[in-house]
C-alpha positions in Angstrom: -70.0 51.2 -93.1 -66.7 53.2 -92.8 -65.1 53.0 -89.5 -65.1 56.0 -87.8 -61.6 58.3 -88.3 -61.4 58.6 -84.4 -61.3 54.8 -84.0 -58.9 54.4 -86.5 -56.5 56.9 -84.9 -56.9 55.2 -81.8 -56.1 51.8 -83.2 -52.9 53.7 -84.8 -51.9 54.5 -81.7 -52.0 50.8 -80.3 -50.2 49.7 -83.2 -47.0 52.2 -82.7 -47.5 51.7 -78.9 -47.4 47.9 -79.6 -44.3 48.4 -82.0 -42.5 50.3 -79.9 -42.8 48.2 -77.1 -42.0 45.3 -79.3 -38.9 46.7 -80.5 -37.9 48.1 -77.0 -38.2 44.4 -75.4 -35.9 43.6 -78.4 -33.3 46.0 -77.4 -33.3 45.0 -74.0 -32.6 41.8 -73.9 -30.1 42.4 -77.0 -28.5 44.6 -74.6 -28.7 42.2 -71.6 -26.9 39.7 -73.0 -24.5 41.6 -75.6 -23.6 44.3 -73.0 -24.3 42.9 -69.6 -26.2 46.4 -69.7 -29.2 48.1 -69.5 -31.4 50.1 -71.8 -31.2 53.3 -69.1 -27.4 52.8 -68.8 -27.7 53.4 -72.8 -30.0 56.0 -72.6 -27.8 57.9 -70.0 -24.4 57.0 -71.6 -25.9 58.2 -75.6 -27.2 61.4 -73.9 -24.2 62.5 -72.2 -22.1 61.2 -75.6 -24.1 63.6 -77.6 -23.5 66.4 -74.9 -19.7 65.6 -75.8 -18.8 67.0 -72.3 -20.3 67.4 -69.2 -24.2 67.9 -68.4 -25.6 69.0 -65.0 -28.1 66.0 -63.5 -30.7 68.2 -64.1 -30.0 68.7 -67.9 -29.9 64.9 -68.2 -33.0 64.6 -66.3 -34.9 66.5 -68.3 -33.1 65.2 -71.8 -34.3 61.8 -70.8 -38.0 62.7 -69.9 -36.9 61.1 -66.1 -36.9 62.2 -62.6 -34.0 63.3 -60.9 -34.2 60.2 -58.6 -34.4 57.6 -61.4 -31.4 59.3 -63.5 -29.1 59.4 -59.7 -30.0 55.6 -59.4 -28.4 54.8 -63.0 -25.4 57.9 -62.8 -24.9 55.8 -59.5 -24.3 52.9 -60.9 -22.5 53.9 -63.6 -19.9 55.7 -62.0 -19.3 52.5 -59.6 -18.3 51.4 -62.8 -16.2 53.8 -63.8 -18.3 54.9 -66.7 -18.9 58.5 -65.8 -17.5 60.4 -63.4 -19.5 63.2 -61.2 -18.3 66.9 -60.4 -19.4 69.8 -58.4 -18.1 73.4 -58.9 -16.3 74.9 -56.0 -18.5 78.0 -55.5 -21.8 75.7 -55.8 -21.9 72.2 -54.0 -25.8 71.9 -55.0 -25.2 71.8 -58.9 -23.5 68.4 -59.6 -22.1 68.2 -63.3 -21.8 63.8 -64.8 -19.6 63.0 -68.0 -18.7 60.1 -69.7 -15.2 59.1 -68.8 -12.4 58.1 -71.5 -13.3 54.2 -70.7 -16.7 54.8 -70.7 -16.8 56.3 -74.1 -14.8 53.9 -75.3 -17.4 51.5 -73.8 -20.6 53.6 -75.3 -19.1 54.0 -78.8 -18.9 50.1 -79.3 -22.5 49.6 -77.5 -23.8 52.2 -79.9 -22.4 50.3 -83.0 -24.2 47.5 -82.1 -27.1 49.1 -81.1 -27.0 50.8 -84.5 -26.7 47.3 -86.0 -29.3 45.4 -83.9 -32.2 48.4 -85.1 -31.0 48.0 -88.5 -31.4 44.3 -88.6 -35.1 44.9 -86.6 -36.0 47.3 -89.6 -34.5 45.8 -92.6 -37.8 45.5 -94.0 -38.5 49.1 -93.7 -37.1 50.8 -97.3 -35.7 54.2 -98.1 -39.1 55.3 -99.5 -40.7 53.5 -96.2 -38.5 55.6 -93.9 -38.9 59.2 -96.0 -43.0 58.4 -95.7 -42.6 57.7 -92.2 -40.9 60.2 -91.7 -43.3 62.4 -92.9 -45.7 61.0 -91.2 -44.3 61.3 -87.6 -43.5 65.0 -88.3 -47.6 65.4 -88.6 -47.9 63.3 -85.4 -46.1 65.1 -83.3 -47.7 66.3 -80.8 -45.9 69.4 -80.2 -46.7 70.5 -83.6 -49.8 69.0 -84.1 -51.0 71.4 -80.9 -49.5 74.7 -82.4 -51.0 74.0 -85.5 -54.7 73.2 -84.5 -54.8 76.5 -81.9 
């Protein structure tokens, strides 16, 4: 008897849950003990590299899929470190802009080559052809396009 189709979904889902987590434990630790980092450092530090300037806290927040509280704890932490650096306009005390200071792109750019390098070597058995069918496939499990094309 075939398995049902909703069964199979659902052990596709515990198999990319279980790969992600997999590969996110990976990149942890790689960045642990490369980096003496964090994976949120990264997280804040590639989003506000992308940005290529400043961000409000809010922006970041809601880039990163975080609360406000969460993101404040690692902005905090970075800019004891001189990583970022935190601005508020004169005529609005409430909004507080964060960007990446000269150091701490310096810092993000060599973390994100290895980065780069450590999911490479985590995927090298993963082909061209592999990545264009995944690919593919992600696009048609995205859930906000899987939604808008179902209604």
């Amino acid at each position: 008897m075939t398995e049902a189709l909703s069964k199979r979904r659902l052990k596709l889902w515990i198999r990319l849950l279980r790969t992600t987590r997999l590969a996110e434990a990976e990149l942890r630790e790689f960045l642990r003990v490369e980096h003496q980092s964090t994976l949120p450092r990264f997280d804040v530090m590639a989003a506000l590299h992308r940005a290529d300037g400043e961000m409000t806290m809010s922006e970041l927040s809601r880039m990163l899929l975080v609360s406000n509280g969460n993101t404040t704890t690692v902005v905090d932490r970075l800019e004891a470190d001189g990583i970022v650096v935190r601005t508020s306009p004169a005529n609005d005390r409430r909004i507080v802009h964060v960007a990446l200071t000269p150091d701490g792109r310096r810092q993000f750019e060599r973390q994100a080559a290895d980065h780069e390098a450590r999911v490479d070597a985590l995927f090298a058995g993963v082909s061209a052809a592999d990545l264009d069918a995944l690919e593919l496939l992600l696009q048609r499990l995205d859930p906000r396009t899987t939604k808008a094309t179902t209604e």
